[in-house]
Wavefront OBJ file of the C-alpha trace (Angstrom):
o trace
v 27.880 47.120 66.111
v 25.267 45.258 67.953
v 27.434 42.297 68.543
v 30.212 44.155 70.501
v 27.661 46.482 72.184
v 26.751 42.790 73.467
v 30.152 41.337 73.931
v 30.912 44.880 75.910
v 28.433 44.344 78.181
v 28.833 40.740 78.433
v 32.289 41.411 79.226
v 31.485 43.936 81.844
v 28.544 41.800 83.702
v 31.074 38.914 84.033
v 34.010 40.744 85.354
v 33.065 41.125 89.131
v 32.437 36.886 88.867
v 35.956 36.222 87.535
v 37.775 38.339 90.338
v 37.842 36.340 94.068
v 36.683 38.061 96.826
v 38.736 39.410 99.442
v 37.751 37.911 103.106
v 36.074 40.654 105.697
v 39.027 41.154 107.895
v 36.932 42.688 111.623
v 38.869 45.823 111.815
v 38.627 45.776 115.687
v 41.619 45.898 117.397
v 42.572 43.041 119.302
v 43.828 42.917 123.290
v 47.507 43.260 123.229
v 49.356 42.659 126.220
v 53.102 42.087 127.263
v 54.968 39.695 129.104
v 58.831 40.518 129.403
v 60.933 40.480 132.674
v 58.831 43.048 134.846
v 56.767 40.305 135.916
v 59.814 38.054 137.240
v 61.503 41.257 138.723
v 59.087 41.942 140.362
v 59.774 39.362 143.595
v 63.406 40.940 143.309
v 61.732 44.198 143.506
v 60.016 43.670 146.632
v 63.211 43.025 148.649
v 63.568 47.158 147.963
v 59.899 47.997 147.617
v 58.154 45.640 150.308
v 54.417 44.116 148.813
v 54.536 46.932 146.311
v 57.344 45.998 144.005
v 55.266 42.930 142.893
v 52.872 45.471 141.721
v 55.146 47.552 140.006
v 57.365 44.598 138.211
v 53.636 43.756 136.278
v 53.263 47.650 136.038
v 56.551 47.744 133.579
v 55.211 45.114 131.348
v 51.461 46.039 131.448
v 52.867 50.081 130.015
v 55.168 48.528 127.754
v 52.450 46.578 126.346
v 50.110 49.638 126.183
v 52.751 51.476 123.803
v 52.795 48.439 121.854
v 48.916 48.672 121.322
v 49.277 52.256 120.822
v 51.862 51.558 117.986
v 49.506 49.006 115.919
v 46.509 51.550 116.670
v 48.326 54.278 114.946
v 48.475 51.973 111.844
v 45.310 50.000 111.730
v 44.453 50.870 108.755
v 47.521 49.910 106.829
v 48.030 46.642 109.036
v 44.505 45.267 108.663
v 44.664 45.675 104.532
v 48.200 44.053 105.148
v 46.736 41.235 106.965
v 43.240 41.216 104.614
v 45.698 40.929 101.685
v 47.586 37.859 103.096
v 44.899 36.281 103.953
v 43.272 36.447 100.903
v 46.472 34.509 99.757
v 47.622 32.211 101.946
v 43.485 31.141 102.769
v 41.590 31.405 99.521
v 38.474 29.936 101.020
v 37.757 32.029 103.983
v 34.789 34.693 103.672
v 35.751 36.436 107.323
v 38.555 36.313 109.891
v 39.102 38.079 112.827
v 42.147 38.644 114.370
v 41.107 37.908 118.365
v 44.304 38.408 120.475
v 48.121 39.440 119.995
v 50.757 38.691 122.856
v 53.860 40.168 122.643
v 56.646 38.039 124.779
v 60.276 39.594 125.446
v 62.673 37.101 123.661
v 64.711 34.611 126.030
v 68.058 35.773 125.940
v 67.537 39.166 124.597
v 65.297 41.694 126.144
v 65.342 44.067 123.155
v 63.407 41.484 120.967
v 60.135 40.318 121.380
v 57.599 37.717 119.254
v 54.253 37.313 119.416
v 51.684 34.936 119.779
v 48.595 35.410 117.151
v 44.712 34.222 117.570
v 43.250 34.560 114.229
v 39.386 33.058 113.597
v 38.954 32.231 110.198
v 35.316 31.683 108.648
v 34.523 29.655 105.584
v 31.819 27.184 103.796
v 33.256 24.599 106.023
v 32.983 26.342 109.631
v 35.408 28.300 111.850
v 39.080 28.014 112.115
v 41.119 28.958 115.057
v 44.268 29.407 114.471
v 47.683 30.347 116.395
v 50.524 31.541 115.208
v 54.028 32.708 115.917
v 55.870 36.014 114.741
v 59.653 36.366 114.617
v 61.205 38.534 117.107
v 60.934 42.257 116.369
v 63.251 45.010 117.914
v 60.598 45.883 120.975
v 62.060 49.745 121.098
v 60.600 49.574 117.125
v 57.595 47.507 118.272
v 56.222 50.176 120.659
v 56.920 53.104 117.884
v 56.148 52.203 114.356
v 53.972 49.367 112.463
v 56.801 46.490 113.042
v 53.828 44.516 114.514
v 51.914 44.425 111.747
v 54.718 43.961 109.423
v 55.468 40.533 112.075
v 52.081 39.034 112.266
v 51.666 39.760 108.198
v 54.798 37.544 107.777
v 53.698 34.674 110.088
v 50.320 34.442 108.264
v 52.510 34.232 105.057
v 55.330 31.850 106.596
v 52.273 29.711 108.379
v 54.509 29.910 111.311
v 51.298 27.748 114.050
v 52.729 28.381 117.570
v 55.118 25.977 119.587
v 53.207 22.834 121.621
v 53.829 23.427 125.038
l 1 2 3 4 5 6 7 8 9 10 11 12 13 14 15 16 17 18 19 20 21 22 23 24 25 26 27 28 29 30 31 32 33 34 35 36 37 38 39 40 41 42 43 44 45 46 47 48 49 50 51 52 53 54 55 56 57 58 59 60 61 62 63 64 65 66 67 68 69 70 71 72 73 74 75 76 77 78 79 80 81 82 83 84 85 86 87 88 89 90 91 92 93 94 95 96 97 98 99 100 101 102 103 104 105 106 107 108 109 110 111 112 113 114 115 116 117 118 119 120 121 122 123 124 125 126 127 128 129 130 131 132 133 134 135 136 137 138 139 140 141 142 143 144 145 146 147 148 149 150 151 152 153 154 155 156 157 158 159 160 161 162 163 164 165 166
């Protein structure tokens, strides 16, 4: 009886050691902005507006990209343990990471889609990581409703999918 009272407990003690830890994901939400074709309209719009069509041509993407930060705030909570969870996977090693900035950019050819551009900081033993990655394109009418976002940067940490070289 002794001896698995003592296993038990040995068992038990040693658990929480053979499990890895999950990396502090900073649940602060990161800037979002967007950059789709109000800002080049907006020269055309000044032949109609005058000075002020510049103005509002930046206006159009600055509220789209408020209801795109509105979307991901509505479901923080499910994207960061989506995000926590991948990169626990994908970057075994890192104690923290912080996800630092999300730009959403409308899709060339295609105004309904839109990727964006990730800035992740990733902490470890070794030292900071900064890392940038790409999402696919997501449907922007879904982007500024529901989680899509989350769902797109979740599969670029997966994919590994670094941002273009310009």
């Amino acid at each position: 009886m002794k001896l698995f009272i003592c296993l038990l407990l040995f068992a038990l003690l040693s658990a929480c050691s053979s499990v890895p830890p999950k990396p502090v994901v900073k649940s602060e939400m990161p800037s979002v902005s967007y950059q789709g074709r109000g800002a080049a309209a907006g020269p055309m719009l000044m032949g109609a507006l005058g000075p002020a069509g510049i103005a509002v041509g930046f206006a159009i993407d600055v509220g789209i990209g408020k209801d795109i930060a509105a979307a991901l705030e509505e479901s923080k909570d499910q994207g960061f343990q989506l995000v926590t969870t991948q990169i626990a996977q994908q970057y075994p090693d890192v104690s923290s990471a912080t996800l630092l900035k999300v730009d959403f950019q409308a899709q060339r050819g295609d105004d309904e889609l839109a990727f964006a551009t990730v800035e992740l900081l990733l902490v470890s033993a070794e030292g900071e990581q900064l890392l940038c990655l790409q999402t696919e394109p997501g449907n922007l009418p879904q982007l500024k409703e529901t989680s899509l976002g989350w769902s797109l940067i979740t599969k670029a940490i997966t994919a590994r999918q670094a941002c273009p070289n310009d």
